[in-house]
TORKOLBA-477532 format. One record per residue (C-alpha): y, x, z. Coordinates in nm, 3 decimals, padded with zeros to 5 digits. Layout:
# TORKOLBA-477532
REC,Y,X,Z
...
//
This chain:
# TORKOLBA-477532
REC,03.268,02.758,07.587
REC,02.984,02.801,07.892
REC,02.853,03.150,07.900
REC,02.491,03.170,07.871
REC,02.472,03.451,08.128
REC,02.678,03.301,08.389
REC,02.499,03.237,08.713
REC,02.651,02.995,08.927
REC,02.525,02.843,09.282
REC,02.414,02.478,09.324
REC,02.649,02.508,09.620
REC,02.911,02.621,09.371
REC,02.825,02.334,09.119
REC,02.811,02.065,09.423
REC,03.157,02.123,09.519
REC,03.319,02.165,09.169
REC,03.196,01.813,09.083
REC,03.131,01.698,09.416
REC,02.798,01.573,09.379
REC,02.569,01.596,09.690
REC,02.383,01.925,09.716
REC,02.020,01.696,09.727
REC,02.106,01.519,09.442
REC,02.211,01.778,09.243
REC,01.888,01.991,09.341
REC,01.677,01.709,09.180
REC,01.878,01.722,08.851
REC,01.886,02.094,08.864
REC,01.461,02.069,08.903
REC,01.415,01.832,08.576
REC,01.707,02.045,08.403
REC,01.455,02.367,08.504
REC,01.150,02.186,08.379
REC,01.345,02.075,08.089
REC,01.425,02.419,07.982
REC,01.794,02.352,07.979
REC,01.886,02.586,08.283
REC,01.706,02.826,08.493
REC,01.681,02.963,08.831
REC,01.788,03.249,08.931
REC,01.651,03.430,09.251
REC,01.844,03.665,09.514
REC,02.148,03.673,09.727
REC,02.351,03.617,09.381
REC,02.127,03.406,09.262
REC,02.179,02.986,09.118
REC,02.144,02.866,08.795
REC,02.186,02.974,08.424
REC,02.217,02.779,08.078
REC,01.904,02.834,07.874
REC,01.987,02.609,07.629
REC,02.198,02.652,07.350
REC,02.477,02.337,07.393
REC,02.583,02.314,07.061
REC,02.225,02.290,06.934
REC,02.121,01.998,07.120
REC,02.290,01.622,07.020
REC,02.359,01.405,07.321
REC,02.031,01.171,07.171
REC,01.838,01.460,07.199
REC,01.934,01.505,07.535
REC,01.907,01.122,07.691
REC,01.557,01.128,07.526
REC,01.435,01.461,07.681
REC,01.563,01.300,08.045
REC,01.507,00.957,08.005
REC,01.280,00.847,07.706
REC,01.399,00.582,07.396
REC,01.781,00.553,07.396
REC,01.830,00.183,07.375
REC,02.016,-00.096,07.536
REC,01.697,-00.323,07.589
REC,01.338,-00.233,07.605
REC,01.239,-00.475,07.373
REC,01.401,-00.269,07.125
REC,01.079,-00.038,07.157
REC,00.791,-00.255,07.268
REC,00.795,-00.560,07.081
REC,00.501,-00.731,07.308
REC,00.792,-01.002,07.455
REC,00.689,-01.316,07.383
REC,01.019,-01.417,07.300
REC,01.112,-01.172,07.015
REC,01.023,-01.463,06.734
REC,01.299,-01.676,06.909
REC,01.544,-01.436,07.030
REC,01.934,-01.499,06.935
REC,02.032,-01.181,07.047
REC,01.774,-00.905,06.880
REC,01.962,-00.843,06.637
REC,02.332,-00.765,06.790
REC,02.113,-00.574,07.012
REC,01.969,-00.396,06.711
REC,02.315,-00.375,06.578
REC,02.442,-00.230,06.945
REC,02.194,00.072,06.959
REC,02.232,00.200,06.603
REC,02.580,00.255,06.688
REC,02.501,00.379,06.980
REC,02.241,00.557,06.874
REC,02.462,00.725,06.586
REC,02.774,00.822,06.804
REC,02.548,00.992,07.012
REC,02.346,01.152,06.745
REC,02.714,01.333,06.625
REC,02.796,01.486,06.972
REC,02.651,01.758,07.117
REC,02.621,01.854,07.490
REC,02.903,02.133,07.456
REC,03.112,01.850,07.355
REC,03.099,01.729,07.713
REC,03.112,01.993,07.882
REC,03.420,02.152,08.060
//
């Protein structure tokens, strides 16, 4: 389980994972403005969870980053001209339910370490 008063460096995170400290300062921005984590300021300062992992279903979570979860964008703006004709809408369809239902029984502290 992560402990919601745990502070821990971007430094620290960078090297656990090994993600490039710039990178990892833009996700740790949009993870601020998301309200997931949040900064803490002083020599012992980094980052702590704000949000509660368990709460929050990995659909939730793609959604509050990167908008509709789906495979293809016509599967939320139907204006393709093609739609009417299309062979593959409906594997498609098929695809992100699935998708969309895996995701919708896992939380984020079932991915994290």
């Amino acid at each position: 389980m992560v402990d919601l008063d745990e502070v821990v460096s971007a430094k620290d995170i960078a090297a656990h994972y090994n993600i490039p400290q710039p990178l990892l300062a833009k996700v740790l921005q949009e993870l601020s403005r998301r309200d997931f984590v949040e900064p803490v300021q002083g020599p012992k300062g980094g980052y702590r969870l704000k949000a509660k992992l368990d709460t929050i279903t990995m659909t939730q979570f793609f959604e509050m980053m990167e908008g509709p979860l789906g495979l293809m964008d016509c599967y939320f703006d139907s204006n393709c001209k093609l739609l009417d004709n299309c062979n593959i809408r409906l594997p498609i369809q098929r695809l992100n339910e699935s998708m969309r239902t895996m995701f919708d029984k896992m939380t984020l502290s079932d991915v994290t370490v």
